[in-house]
N, C-alpha and C positions, 0 to 999 in steps of 0.2 A: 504494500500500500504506500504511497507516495502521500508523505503529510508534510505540510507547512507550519513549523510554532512558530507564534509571533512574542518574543521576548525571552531574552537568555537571561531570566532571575531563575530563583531558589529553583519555582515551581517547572519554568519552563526548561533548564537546564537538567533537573531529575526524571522530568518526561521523556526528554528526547534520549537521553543514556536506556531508561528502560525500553522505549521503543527501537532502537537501535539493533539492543541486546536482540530484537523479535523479527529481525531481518525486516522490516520497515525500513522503506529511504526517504531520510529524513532530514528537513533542510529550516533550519535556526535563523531567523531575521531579528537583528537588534541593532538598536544606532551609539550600542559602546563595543568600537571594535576590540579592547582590549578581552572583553569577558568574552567576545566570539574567540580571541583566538587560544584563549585559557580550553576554551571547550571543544575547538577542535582537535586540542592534545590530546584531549583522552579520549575521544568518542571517534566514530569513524560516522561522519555526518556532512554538511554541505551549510555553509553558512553565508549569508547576504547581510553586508553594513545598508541601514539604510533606516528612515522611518516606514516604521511597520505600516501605515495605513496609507501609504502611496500607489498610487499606482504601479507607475514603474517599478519599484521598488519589489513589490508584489511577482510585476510579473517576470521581473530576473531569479527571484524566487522560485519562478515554477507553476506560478498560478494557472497560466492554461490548463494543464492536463495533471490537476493537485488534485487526490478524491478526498483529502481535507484539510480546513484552515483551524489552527486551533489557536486563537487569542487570547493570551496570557499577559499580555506588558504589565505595568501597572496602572495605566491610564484604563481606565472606564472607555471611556471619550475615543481613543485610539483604537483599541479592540471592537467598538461598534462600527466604527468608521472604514475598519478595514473587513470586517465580516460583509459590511454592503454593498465595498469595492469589489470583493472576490464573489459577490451575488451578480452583481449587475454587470463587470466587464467578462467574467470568468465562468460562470455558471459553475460555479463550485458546487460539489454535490452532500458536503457536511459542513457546517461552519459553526465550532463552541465558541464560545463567550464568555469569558472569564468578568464580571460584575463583582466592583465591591461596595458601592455604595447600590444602600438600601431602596434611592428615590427612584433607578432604574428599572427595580423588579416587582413596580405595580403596576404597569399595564401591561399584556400582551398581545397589543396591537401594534403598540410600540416597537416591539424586540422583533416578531415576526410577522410573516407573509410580504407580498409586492410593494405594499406603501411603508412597511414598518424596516426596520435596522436589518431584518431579513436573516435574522439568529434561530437558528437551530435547536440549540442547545444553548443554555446558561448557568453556567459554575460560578456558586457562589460559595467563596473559601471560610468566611464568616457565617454562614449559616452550615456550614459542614462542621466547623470544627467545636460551635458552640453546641451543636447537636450532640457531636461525640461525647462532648466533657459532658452531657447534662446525663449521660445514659451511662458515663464512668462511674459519676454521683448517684445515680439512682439503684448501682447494684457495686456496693461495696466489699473492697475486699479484689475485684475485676481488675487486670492489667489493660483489657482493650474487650471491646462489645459492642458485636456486631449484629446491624437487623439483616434480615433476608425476607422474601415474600412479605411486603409492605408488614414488617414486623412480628410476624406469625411464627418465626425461627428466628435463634440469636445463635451467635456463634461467639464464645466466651473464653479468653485465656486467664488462666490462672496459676497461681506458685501455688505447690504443692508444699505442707507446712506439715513438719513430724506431727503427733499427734491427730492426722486425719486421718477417719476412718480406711480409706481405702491405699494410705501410704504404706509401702510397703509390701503390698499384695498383688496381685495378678486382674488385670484389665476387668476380666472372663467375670469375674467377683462384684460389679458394678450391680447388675441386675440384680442379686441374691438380696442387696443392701437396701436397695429401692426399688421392688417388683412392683409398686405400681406407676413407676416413671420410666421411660423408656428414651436412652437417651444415649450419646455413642463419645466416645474420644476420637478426633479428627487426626490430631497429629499430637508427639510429644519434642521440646525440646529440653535436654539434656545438655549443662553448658554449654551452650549455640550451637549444638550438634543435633537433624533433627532425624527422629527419628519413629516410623511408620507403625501404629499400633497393632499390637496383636493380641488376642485372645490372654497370649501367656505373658504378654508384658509387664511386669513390674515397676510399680511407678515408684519415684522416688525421694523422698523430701529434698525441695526446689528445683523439681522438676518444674516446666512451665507447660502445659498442660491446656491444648485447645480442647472445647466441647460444644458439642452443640445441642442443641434438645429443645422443644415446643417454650416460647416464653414465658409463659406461667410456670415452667418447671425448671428453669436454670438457675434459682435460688436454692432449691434441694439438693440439684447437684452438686451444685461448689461447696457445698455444706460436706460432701464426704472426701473433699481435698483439702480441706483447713476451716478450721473455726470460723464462724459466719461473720464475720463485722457487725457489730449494731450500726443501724439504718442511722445517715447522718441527717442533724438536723441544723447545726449553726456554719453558713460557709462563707468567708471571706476572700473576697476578688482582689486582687492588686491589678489597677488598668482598668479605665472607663474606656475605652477604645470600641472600635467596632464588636470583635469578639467579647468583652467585658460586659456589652451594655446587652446585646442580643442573650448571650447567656443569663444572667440577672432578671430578663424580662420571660424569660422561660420559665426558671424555675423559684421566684421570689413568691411565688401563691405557695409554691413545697416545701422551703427551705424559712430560716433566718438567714439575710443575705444582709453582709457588709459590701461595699465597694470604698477601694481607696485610690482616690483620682488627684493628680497633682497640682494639674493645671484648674482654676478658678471656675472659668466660663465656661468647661464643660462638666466641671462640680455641677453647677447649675441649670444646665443641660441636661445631665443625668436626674437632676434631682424633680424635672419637672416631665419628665418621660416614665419613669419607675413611678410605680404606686405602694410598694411595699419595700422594698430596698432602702438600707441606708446610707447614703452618702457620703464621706472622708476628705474631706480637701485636707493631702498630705504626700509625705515621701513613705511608700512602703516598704525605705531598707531601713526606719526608723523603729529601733526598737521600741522607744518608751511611747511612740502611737500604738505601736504593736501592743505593746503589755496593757496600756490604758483600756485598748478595745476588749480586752480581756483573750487575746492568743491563745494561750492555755486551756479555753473552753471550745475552742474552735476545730470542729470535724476535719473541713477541708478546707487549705489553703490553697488559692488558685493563682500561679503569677504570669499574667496575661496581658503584660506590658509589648510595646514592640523590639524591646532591648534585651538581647538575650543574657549580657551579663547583668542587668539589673535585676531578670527574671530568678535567676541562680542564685545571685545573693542574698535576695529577698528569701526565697524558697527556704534554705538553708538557716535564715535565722530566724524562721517563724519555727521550724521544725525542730531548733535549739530552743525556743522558747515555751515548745509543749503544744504545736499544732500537732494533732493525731494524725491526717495524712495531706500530703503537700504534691503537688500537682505544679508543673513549669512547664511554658509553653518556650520552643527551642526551635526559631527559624535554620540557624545552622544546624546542620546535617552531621556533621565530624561532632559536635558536642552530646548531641543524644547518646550514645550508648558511654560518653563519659559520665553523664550523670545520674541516668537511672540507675535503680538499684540498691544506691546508698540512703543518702540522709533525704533524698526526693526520692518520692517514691513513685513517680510516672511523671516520664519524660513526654510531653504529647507533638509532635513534628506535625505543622500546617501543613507539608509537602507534602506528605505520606496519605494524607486523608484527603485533602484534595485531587491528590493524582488517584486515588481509586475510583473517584468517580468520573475523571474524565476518561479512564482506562473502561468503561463499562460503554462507552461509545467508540472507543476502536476495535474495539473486538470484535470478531468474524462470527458468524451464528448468532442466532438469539441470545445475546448476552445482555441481562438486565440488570445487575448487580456485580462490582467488586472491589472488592476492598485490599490494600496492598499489607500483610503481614510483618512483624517482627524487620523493619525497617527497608521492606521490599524485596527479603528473600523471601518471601515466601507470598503465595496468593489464594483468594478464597473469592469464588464466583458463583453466580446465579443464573445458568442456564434454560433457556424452556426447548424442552422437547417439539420436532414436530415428524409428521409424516404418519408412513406406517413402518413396518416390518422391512418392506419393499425397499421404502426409498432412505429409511435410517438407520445411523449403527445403533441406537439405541431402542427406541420404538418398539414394543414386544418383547424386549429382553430381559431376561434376571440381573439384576446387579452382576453375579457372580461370575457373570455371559459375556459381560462387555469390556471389552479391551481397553481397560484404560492405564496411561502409560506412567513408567516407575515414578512413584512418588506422588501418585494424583489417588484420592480416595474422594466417594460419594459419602456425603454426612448424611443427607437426609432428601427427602421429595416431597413437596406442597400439592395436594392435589386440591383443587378447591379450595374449601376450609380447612382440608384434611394434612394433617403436620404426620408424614409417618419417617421414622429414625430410618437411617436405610439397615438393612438387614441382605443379606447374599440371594434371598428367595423372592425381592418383591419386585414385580413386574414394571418398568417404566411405562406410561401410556402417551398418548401424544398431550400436549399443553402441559403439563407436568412441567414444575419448576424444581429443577433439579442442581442442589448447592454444592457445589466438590470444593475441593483443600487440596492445596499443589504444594510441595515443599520446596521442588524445584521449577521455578518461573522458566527454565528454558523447554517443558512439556507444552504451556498453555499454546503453541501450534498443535499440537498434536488434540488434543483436549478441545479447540474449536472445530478441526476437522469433525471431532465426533457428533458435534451435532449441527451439522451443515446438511440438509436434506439433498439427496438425490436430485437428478433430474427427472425422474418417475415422478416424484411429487406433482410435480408443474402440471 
């Protein structure tokens, strides 16, 4: 597939390296040639200096014969401007749209069809990532949690902590513990080593431990890999920002929510937008605000500044002060896996969430769902079957029938209402939403072919 990013930042430079990886040719427009040429070091890709929303510009890019544009810059303004250019001179045949302000994503006359900006697709990084944190919050205890089938199936990692029932014991053992829940282990990793469940598998304290199982029932299950959390109820924000304020307006009806905002006139802003939230005009690496708001009673510290070392610092000394769990949002890439773990206890990467959803529009087949794992090695999708017997590898087959390649396992299948765990004997049918777990992202070709229907179908 020949695709166009429009901007070599965080998000669009971690795009094009995984699209890359996926034999895609893939061509990078940005008007700082030095980060182009940072990035054509490592990645084997095709880069154009230029403004993104040019014509010309566009079409030394490739525009003609691109089947897609995917606009990321930071400008709003530019990524619309350039999705209309490549409608109107190009007849491009997919065009995302990267939106972060809020005032663009209320009409959709606006963004699409002939008279409108002519977007396709619209990714908003801010409502992605304020989402994740609000669904980290609501099942405590959770490394990262994932919906599938408009919410019906989660897909849950968790450390595995001595003292849990099932630590220690054999996979096969899950059932016996909870026979009336039905619910399966997608993958385990083992000090970053991952490694594909089995019947006789032995799990092992800090082990990290994906599961998946119908949503009403992924509270029982994490219960037999460590002590449940008590349900948080006091959480403090550092960052009225976009991400800050969207989150706060989610869950401030569920929570006691603090927010600490430095700058004045968005104190004020925040405070006249929020109706239950409290407001902070302060510096959040200040301890004696910290200790005054009382820290030490606080569930969740959230540091959702746009600064990654103010986010760490902050994190760090609320978590010395007696916040019970601390949460940092971490735009750099290379920082994440230095800080999770320790004294923060979930590193959360805007790129990693944002790019799973733009990756559920490049994929081949009915892909309506994905989410990128454990910092991108690893992936977990949402499938729909189609066809028959005839014209699919799937379509009529047993799980245990269908070829799917090393390291890729079915978790479950949505059929309707109906959430069933996958098991080796249950038949795929067509429209079936069927969730698989990759551990190795260089399968996900193979894993589209599978459900690419025939030409029988047609």
């Amino acid at each position: 597939m020949k695709i166009i990013i429009l901007g070599a930042n965080q998000v669009g430079s971690t795009l094009a390296e995984t699209l890359a990886n996926e034999r895609n040719d893939i061509t990078v427009v940005d008007s700082d040639v030095n980060r182009l040429r940072e990035l054509k070091d490592t990645i084997d890709i095709g880069t154009i200096a230029g403004m993104a929303s040019h014509p010309d510009v566009l079409e030394r890019a490739g525009g003609e014969d691109a089947d897609m544009i995917i606009a990321v810059t930071e400008s709003d303004e530019i990524n619309m401007v350039a999705c209309r250019v490549a409608y109107s001179l190009f007849h491009t045949p997919k065009k995302i749209c990267r939106l972060r302000s809020t005032a663009y994503l209320v009409s959709d006359k606006l963004l699409s069809g002939q008279d409108g900006i002519a977007v396709d697709v619209v990714i908003s990084p801010e409502h992605i990532v304020s989402d994740y944190i609000s669904r980290l919050i609501d099942l405590p205890g959770s490394l990262q949690v994932l919906d599938f089938a408009d919410g019906k199936v989660q897909l849950v990692a968790v450390k595995a902590h001595y003292g849990g029932p099932l630590v220690g014991q054999e996979i096969r053992l899950l059932r016996q513990h909870m026979p009336s829940v039905d619910t399966r282990v997608a993958a385990i990793f083992r000090r970053d080593r991952p490694i594909i469940p089995e019947g006789s598998t032995v799990i092992e304290a800090d082990d990290e431990v994906f599961l998946i199982a119908a949503k009403n029932d992924i509270r029982a299950v994490i219960s037999e890999l460590r002590r449940m959390d008590k349900p948080y109820r006091r959480v403090m924000i550092a960052g009225g920002g976009n991400i800050g304020l969207r989150l706060a307006e989610e869950i401030e009806k569920r929570y006691q929510v603090k927010i600490i905002e430095r700058n004045k006139e968005r104190c004020v802003f925040l405070s006249e937008t929020l109706s239950k939230a409290i407001v902070l005009n302060g510096e959040c690496s200040q301890g004696e605000l910290l200790v005054e708001e009382n820290i030490e009673d606080t569930d969740v510290f959230l540091a959702l500044t746009n600064d990654d070392e103010a986010n760490i610092m902050s994190s760090l000394l609320a978590k010395r002060l007696g916040a019970r769990k601390v949460m940092c949002l971490i735009n750099n890439p290379a920082y994440v896996d230095l800080v999770q773990g320790g004294e923060i206890d979930i590193a959360i990467s805007p790129q990693q969430a944002t790019i799973g959803s733009l990756l559920a529009h490049v994929r081949r087949g009915d892909v309506v769902n994905v989410h990128s794992l454990r910092r991108g090695a690893a992936e977990a999708m949402e499938a729909i079957a189609h066809g028959d017997p005839h014209s699919s590898k799937v379509v009529g087959r047993a799980i245990e029938e269908i070829e799917l390649p090393a390291g890729a396992t079915i978790g479950a299948i949505v059929r309707d209402e109906e959430v069933l765990i996958a098991h080796d004997d249950i038949v795929v049918e067509s429209d079936d939403h069927v969730i698989l777990f990759l551990v190795d992202r260089k399968q996900i070709p193979e894993v589209e072919r599978l459900f690419q229907v025939g030409f029988s179908f047609f």
